[in-house]
Structure formats: C-alpha cells, structure tokens
C-alpha positions, 0 to 999 in steps of 0.5 A: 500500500506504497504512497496510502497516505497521499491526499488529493487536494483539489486546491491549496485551501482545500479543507472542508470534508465531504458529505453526502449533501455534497455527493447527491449534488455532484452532476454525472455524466449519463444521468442521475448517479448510477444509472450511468452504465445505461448510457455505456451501452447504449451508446455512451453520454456524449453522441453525435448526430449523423451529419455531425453537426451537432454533438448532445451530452447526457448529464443528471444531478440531486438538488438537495435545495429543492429535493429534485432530481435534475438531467439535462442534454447539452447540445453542442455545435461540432465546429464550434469546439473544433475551433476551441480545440485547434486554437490553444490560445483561446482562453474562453470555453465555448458555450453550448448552442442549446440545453434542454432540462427537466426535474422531478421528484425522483427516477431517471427522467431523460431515458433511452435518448437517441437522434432522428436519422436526419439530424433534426433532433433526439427523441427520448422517454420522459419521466413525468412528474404524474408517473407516466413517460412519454415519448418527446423531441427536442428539435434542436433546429428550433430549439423546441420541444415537443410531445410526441406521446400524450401524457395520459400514456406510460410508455414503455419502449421505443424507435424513430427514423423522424417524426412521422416514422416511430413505434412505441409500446404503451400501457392501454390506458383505457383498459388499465382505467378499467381495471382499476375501477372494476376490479377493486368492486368485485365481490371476489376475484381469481388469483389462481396463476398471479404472483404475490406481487400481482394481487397485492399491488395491481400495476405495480410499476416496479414489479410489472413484467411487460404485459399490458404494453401495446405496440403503436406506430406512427406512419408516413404521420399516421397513428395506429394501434398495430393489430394482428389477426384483429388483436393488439400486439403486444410485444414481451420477452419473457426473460427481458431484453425486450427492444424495438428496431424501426426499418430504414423506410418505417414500414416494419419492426424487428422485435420480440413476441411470446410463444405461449408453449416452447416446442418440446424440441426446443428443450432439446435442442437450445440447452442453457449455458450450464446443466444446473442453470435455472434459466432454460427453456422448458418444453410447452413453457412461454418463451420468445423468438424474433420476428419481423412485423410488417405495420400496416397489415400485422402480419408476423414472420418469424426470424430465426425458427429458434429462440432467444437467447435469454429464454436459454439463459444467455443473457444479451440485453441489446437492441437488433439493428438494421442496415441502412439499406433496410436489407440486413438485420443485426440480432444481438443474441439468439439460438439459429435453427438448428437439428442438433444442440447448439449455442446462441450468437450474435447473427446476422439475417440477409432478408434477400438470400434469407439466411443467417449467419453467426457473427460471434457466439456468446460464451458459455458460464459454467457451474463454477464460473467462466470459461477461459475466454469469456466475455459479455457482449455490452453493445452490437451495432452494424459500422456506418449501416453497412451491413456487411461490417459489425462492430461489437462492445465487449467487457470481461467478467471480473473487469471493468473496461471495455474493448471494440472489436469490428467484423467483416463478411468475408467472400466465403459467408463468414465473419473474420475480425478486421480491427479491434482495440481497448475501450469503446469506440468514441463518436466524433466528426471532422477529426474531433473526438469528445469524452467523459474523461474520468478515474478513480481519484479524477472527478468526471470531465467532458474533453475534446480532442484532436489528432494534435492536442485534447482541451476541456470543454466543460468541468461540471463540479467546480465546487469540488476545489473546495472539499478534500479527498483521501486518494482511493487505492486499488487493493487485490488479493486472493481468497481461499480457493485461489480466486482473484479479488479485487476492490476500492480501498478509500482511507479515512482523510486523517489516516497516519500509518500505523494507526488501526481504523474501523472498516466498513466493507461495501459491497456489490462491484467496484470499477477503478476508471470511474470517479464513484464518492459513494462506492458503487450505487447511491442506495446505502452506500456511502464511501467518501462521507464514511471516510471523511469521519475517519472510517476506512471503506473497502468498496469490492467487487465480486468474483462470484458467479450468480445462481450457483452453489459456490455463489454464497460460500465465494462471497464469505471466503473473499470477505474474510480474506481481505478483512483478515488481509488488512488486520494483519497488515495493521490496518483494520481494527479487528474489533470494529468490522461493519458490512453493507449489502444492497440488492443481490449482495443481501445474501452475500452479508447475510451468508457471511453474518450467518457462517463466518468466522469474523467478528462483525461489529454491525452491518445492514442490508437495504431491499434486496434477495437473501435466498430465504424460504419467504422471499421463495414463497412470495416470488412464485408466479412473478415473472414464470418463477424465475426467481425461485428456480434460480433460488434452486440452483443457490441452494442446489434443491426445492425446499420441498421433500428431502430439499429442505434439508439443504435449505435448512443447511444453506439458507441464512434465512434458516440461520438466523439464531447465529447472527451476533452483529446489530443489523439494519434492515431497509426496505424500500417501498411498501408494502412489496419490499417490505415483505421481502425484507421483513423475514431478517427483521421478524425473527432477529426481533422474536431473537431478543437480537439488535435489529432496526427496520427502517421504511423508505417512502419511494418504489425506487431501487436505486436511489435518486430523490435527495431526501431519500438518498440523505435517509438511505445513505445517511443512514449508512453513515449513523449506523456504522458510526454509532456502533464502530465509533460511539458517535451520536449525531447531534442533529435533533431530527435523529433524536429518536433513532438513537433512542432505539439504537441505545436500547440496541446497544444495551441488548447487545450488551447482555447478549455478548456477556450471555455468550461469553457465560455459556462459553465459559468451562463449567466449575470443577467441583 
C-alpha cells in the first residue's frame, strides 16, 4: 500500500470534508448517479448526430435545495469546439448552442435518448412528474420541444427514423382505467396463476413484467394501434431484453413476441449455458423468438425458427439493428435453427438470400464460473449501416473496461475480425473526438480532442476545489480457493500509518476508471462521507458467479480474506468490522453474518434477495418463477421433500439464531419490499437480537430523490458510526433513532456477556 497516505487536494485551501449533501449534488455524466452504465451501452453520454453537426451530452444531478432530481442534454455545435480545440490560445470555453432540462421528484427522467436519422433532433422517454413517460423531441433546429406521446400514456419502449416514422409500446390506458375501477368492486376475484406481487399491488410499476404494453406506430404521420389477426400486439420477452428496431423506410419492426408453449424440441435442442442453470427453456413453457412485423397489415414472420437467447439463459440485453439499406438485420443474441444442440450468437439475417449467419457466439458460464475466454457482449451495432461490417462492445467478467472489436463478411459467408482495440469506440466528426474523461481519484470531465492536442470543454463540479479527498487505492488479493479479488480501498482523510481504523466493507462491484464518492450505487452506500469521519471503506467487487452453489460460500471466503488481509497488515481494527449489502449482495452479508468466522461489529442490508424460504414463497408466479428456480440452483434443491434439508443447511434465512452483529434492515417501498425484507427483521426481533427496520417512502431501487438518498445513505453513515465509533449525531431530527439504537446497544450488551457465560468451562467441583 506504497504512497496510502497521499491526499488529493483539489486546491491549496482545500479543507472542508465531504458529505453526502455534497455527493447527491455532484452532476454525472449519463444521468442521475448510477444509472450511468445505461448510457455505456447504449451508446455512451456524449453522441453525435449523423451529419455531425451537432454533438448532445447526457448529464443528471440531486438538488438537495429543492429535493429534485435534475438531467439535462447539452447540445453542442461540432465546429464550434473544433475551433476551441485547434486554437490553444483561446482562453474562453465555448458555450453550448442549446440545453434542454427537466426535474422531478425522483427516477431517471431523460431515458433511452437517441437522434432522428436526419439530424433534426433526439427523441427520448420522459419521466413525468404524474408517473407516466412519454415519448418527446427536442428539435434542436428550433430549439423546441415537443410531445410526441400524450401524457395520459406510460410508455414503455421505443424507435424513430423522424417524426412521422416511430413505434412505441404503451400501457392501454383505457383498459388499465378499467381495471382499476372494476376490479377493486368485485365481490371476489381469481388469483389462481398471479404472483404475490400481482394481487397485492395491481400495476405495480416496479414489479410489472411487460404485459399490458401495446405496440403503436406512427406512419408516413399516421397513428395506429398495430393489430394482428384483429388483436393488439403486444410485444414481451419473457426473460427481458425486450427492444424495438424501426426499418430504414418505417414500414416494419424487428422485435420480440411470446410463444405461449416452447416446442418440446426446443428443450432439446437450445440447452442453457450450464446443466444446473435455472434459466432454460422448458418444453410447452412461454418463451420468445424474433420476428419481423410488417405495420400496416400485422402480419408476423418469424426470424430465426429458434429462440432467444435469454429464454436459454444467455443473457444479451441489446437492441437488433438494421442496415441502412433496410436489407440486413443485426440480432444481438439468439439460438439459429438448428437439428442438433447448439449455442446462441450474435447473427446476422440477409432478408434477400434469407439466411443467417453467426457473427460471434456468446460464451458459455459454467457451474463454477467462466470459461477461459469469456466475455459479455455490452453493445452490437452494424459500422456506418453497412451491413456487411459489425462492430461489437465487449467487457470481461471480473473487469471493468471495455474493448471494440469490428467484423467483416468475408467472400466465403463468414465473419473474420478486421480491427479491434481497448475501450469503446468514441463518436466524433471532422477529426474531433469528445469524452467523459474520468478515474478513480479524477472527478468526471467532458474533453475534446484532436489528432494534435485534447482541451476541456466543460468541468461540471467546480465546487469540488473546495472539499478534500483521501486518494482511493486499488487493493487485490486472493481468497481461499485461489480466486482473484479485487476492490476500492478509500482511507479515512486523517489516516497516519500505523494507526488501526474501523472498516466498513461495501459491497456489490467496484470499477477503478470511474470517479464513484459513494462506492458503487447511491442506495446505502456511502464511501467518501464514511471516510471523511475517519472510517476506512473497502468498496469490492465480486468474483462470484450468480445462481450457483459456490455463489454464497465465494462471497464469505473473499470477505474474510481481505478483512483478515488488512488486520494483519495493521490496518483494520479487528474489533470494529461493519458490512453493507444492497440488492443481490443481501445474501452475500447475510451468508457471511450467518457462517463466518469474523467478528462483525454491525452491518445492514437495504431491499434486496437473501435466498430465504419467504422471499421463495412470495416470488412464485412473478415473472414464470424465475426467481425461485434460480433460488434452486443457490441452494442446489426445492425446499420441498428431502430439499429442505439443504435449505435448512444453506439458507441464512434458516440461520438466523447465529447472527451476533446489530443489523439494519431497509426496505424500500411498501408494502412489496417490505415483505421481502421483513423475514431478517421478524425473527432477529422474536431473537431478543439488535435489529432496526427502517421504511423508505419511494418504489425506487436505486436511489435518486435527495431526501431519500440523505435517509438511505445517511443512514449508512449513523449506523456504522454509532456502533464502530460511539458517535451520536447531534442533529435533533435523529433524536429518536438513537433512542432505539441505545436500547440496541444495551441488548447487545447482555447478549455478548450471555455468550461469553455459556462459553465459559463449567466449575470443577
């Protein structure tokens, strides 16, 4: 840990501490903070429009002020910024040409934004302030925007060529209107094939999974309900990744549609990556394929004869795209018609010869982890539309960065590697290239930049000079088994060397090229505030692979050797360890609080799965019961029969006499996620054993509204300093928090001395 001590220092004057007001008003580029790997795929957050002309940049921030979430699109003018940049001598940064900026409550508001083919302006789905979304265009010509969807609609997804050419997918918002009216009147009413979710909260926005959606288009100016066989379309994937891919000339789509039962041969013939997975296809079970649908008269063709791939769980979350020739069409992950079993791929489909070829198979993850080689497949995308070259964006597991790498249809009918080269490919025009320029310890800058030099055009957190950082050290080691770990060691502002500090371990990823205060999301995790009070943060990225009986034991042998790591090199107090899961890393803490040999002084989990018996029950029929088949392959049997057994061995939730840490547990939402969390929180409570439940008043997932953020992330940082400093803010609003947390103290006091007494020898007589 050569040079650990080293401070960023912003300016010379720099002292004042950071804070989680300051973090939730920080600006990010791709939206508000961690939604931003949603602009990585889809293009990035900064894109030029086709001709070049212009260049537009995403950028989102809290407004603790005013308790809003804020984002905006920035539009540039292309020649304007080459002027700056081939001109070092001008002193004055150019200014954008046009900003469009929206605010809300809370949600990402600017979503799924991209420019009309002519260059007029970008479309993109707006988060209402009444809860719905609808499609808009900032025409940038006019510098207007305009609605091209009523706000009465929620739209879901969307493509456009120009404004008299686009398709969407809507909830019918007469035949919702209707349900909400009639059914809440009936005397009684059927829940036979609805999931918990379902029937406690019809239309539930957070655990919807897609029915309900329209299809609608606009033609040559005309809007239609696209109908087939007289019946509305609706679009659906049963394992998501649902898209929609307009054709060059407007009259047909490229998307998804639901077969009600898979063939039996499909079972067969298409299996999953691994034999244990517990995404497949199932014979005479929903499933999806590609098709084709003409708008005007609905007629449906079928693409491939075969699935996609994310019904036999390879995951690929990509749009198709089409060539710019309308004759071609990229399909970024399915199964090819085939008589023998085989893997899916990246194909492309030759409308005139009606064939299908693979561009790059998708690689296989395996019962323990990946294969040699493995990748993920982030972006796929014909080069310039010619459909005889294919550019696709890759990431390794376990890796942060991106690489490129481009294919060309070669004379035998097959696809060869013709370029390829780390990160992703950057938009630019003229010999102009313009970047969101960041690392770990570097805050987020937007740089242009030509063959001969780079200059800043837009530094969006000025007030960062004013605040003062630790420097966030990469740290690596290997856990028992020999697997590689890596993470973010952010140190405390006043570390000295030699001195031991409390450690709080965040987890869920860690990606040490992007600038992340918080550590990874804006839910619970609070890496920088923590560290300005003198609490060591180690934000980590796992290893693990998902839905495998390795997940949870990978998760506890990492933790404890890094943890181990650290006290041995004098770091890390061994009597004041704390550990934060949100989202899937609920089972890992809960894994690691239930079965490990460290003394954790508190922890928290906040809205996410633990493999438990209850969250089992209450998933099934939600979304064809991926979750508890996928609960099956963690534990390695149904908690049923003789797998109940493995469940009772296995399963936190059936270990919970054996947690000694305070725990906090945070539900987001009501009364869904508190269901989901309330298993943890009820028996810990029946236990006589520490443990706070906390409800947050959104139907958020990951956090943006500020006030939210303040109580999620602030909460964060008084519960670990309460238990791993003996700190009590004095802000009267916590006042009754530390009432409670007192009493938890006072428990866990007599629990540890009732320990100590049972472990000590009986007197000898």
């Amino acid at each position: 840990m050569s040079g650990i001590g080293s401070t960023i220092a912003f300016a010379q004057q720099s002292q004042r501490p950071f804070s989680i007001p300051d973090e939730i008003g920080l600006t990010y580029f791709g939206g508000a903070e961690g939604m931003g790997a949603r602009d990585a795929v889809e293009g990035g957050a900064v894109r030029f429009s086709p001709d070049g002309g212009y260049f537009a940049v995403h950028t989102g921030r809290g407004r603790p002020d005013v308790n809003r979430v804020e984002e905006s699109l920035r539009f540039y003018r292309t020649q304007d910024i080459l002027a700056f940049v081939r001109h070092s001598d001008a002193s004055q940064t150019p200014s954008f040409a046009w900003v469009v900026t929206f605010s809300d409550k809370e949600g990402s508001i600017i979503n799924e934004w991209r420019w009309l083919a002519d260059s007029s302006g970008v479309a993109f789905v707006e988060h209402t302030a009444g809860g719905n979304q609808r499609l808009m265009l900032a025409d940038i010509r006019k510098k207007t925007l305009e609605p091209l969807t009523s706000a009465a609609e929620t739209v879901g997804k969307f493509d456009i060529r120009d404004r008299q050419h686009y398709v969407y997918t809507a909830i019918n918002p007469v035949a919702e209107e209707h349900k909400v009216r009639t059914e809440p009147q009936a005397a009684a009413m059927a829940g036979t094939g609805h999931s918990v979710f379902d029937l406690l909260s019809p239309g539930h926005s957070r655990f919807r999974s897609g029915r309900g959606y329209y299809l609608w288009a606009v033609v040559r100016g005309r809007r239609f309900e696209v109908m087939h066989d007289g019946a509305p379309l609706i679009p659906e994937d049963v394992m998501g990744g649902l898209y929609l891919a307009m054709s060059p000339d407007g009259s047909s789509l490229v998307t998804t549609l639901q077969i009600p039962k898979a063939p039996a041969s499909w079972e067969r013939l298409y299996p999953p990556p691994y034999a244990s997975s517990p995404y497949r296809i199932r014979a005479e079970q929903p499933a999806s394929h590609y098709v084709r649908i003409d708008l005007q008269t609905g007629v449906v063709q079928a693409l491939t004869d075969a699935p996609t791939s994310n019904d036999g769980g390879w995951f690929s979350y990509i749009s198709p795209d089409w060539s710019r020739d309308g004759r071609a069409i990229l399909l970024p992950g399915t199964f090819l018609s085939s008589t023998v079993p085989s893997q899916p791929c990246i194909a492309v489909l030759d409308l005139s010869s009606k064939t299908n070829t693979c561009v790059e198979p998708l690689k296989r993850p395996t019962e323990t982890g990946w294969e040699k080689g493995s990748q993920t497949i982030q972006n796929a995308r014909f080069v310039g539309g010619d459909k005889r070259r294919v550019t696709l964006l890759i990431s390794k597991p376990g890796e942060s960065s991106y690489s490129t790498v481009e294919y060309e249809l070669i004379a035998d009918g097959t696809w060869e590697v013709a370029e390829q080269h780390k990160g992703m490919s950057s938009g630019g025009h003229g010999g102009l290239a313009v970047t969101v320029k960041q690392g770990l310890n570097d805050p987020p800058q937007l740089v242009a930049a030509n063959r001969q030099t780079s200059r800043v055009i837009w530094n969006p957190n000025p007030q960062l000079k004013t605040m003062e950082f630790t420097k966030v050290h990469v740290e690596t080691w290997k856990d028992r088994e020999g697997r590689d770990w890596i993470a973010g060691l952010y140190l405390p502002t006043d570390y000295k060397a030699g001195q031991r500090y409390p450690l709080v371990i965040q987890t869920h990823g860690f990606n040490e090229s992007e600038f992340t205060p918080s550590g990874v999301y804006s839910t619970a995790f609070a890496a920088r505030a923590l560290a300005a009070v003198g609490i060591a943060v180690l934000q980590v990225r796992e290893p693990c692979a998902i839905a495998m009986t390795t997940e949870g034991p990978c998760a506890l042998s990492g933790y404890e050797a890094v943890a181990n790591k650290l006290i041995s090199e004098g770091l890390a107090d061994p009597e004041k360890i704390g550990i934060v899961g949100f989202s899937r890393t609920c089972f890992y803490v809960m894994e690691t609080l239930s079965k490990n040999s460290l003394h954790f002084k508190a922890a928290s989990i906040t809205d996410g799965q633990m493999i438990t018996y209850l969250q089992y029950m209450l998933t099934i029929g939600y979304v064809e019961n991926s979750i508890p088949q996928q609960f099956d392959s963690v534990i390695g049997a149904p908690p049923f029969g003789a797998g109940l057994q493995e469940w009772l061995k296995r399963s936190p939730g059936f270990n919970l006499d054996k947690i000694t840490a305070p725990l906090l547990v945070v539900a987001a939402g009501r009364p869904l996620s508190l269901l989901f969390m309330w298993e943890p929180y009820a028996a810990l409570h029946y236990l006589r054993k520490p443990v706070d439940l906390i409800l947050l008043n959104t139907n958020e997932h990951i956090l943006t509204n500020p006030a939210l953020r303040m109580a999620s992330q602030g909460g964060t940082v008084d519960w670990f300093r309460f238990w791993l400093q003996d700190y009590e803010d004095p802000e009267p609003g916590k006042k009754e928090q530390y009432v409670r947390w007192r009493e938890l103290r006072k428990m866990q006091t007599e629990n540890d001395a009732k320990d100590k007494a049972a472990k000590e020898p009986a007197p000898v007589n």
